[in-house]
C-alpha positions as CSV (number, residue, x, y, z in Angstrom):
1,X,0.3,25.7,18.9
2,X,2.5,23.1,19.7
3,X,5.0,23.6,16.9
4,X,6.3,27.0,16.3
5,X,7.6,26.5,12.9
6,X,8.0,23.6,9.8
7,X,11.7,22.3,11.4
8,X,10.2,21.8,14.9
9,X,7.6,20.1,13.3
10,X,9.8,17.6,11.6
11,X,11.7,16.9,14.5
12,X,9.0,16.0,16.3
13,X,10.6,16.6,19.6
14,X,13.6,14.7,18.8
15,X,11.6,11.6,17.7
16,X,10.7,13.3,14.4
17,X,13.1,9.9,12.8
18,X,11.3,7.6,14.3
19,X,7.7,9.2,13.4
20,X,8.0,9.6,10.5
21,X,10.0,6.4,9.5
22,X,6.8,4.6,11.2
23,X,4.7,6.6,8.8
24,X,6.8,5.7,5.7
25,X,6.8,1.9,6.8
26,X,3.2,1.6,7.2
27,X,2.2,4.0,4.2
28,X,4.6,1.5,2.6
29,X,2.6,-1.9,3.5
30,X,-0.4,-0.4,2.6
31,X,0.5,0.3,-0.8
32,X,2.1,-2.9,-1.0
33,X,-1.1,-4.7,0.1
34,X,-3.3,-2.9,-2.6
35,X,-1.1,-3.7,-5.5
36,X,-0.6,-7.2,-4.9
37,X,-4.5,-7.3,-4.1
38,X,-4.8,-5.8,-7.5
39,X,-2.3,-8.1,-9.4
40,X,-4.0,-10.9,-7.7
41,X,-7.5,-9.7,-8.4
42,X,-6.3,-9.5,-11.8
43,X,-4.6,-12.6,-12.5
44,X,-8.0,-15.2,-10.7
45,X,-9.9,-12.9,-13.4
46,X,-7.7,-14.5,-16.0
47,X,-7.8,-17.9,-15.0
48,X,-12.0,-17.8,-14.6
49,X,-11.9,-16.5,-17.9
50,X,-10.0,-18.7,-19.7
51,X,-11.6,-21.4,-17.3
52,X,-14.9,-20.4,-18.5
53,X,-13.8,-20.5,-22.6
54,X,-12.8,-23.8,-22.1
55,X,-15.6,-25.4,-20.4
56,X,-17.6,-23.3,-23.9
57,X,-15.7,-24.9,-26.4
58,X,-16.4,-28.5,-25.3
């Protein structure tokens, strides 16, 4: 194994900051990305909808 316990893990041979702050920063975006995907998503369903009750009404 390359690790021999949880710490040396971590560390990551020194680079364990660096790792793992990469990790944060991309896990980060991603969630970032999905949200505003969401909230956008969300917000042209909206506007369609109330597009679409409009265009009805006339």
């Amino acid at each position: 194994m390359a690790f021999d316990n949880l710490m040396d893990f971590m560390a990551m041979g020194k680079h364990g900051f660096y790792v793992w702050t990469a990790y944060g920063v991309s896990i980060g975006i991603l969630v970032g990305l999905v949200s505003h995907t969401m909230f956008q998503r969300r917000d042209i369903r909206k506007t369609l909808h109330q597009r679409f009750m409009r265009k009805d009404t006339r």
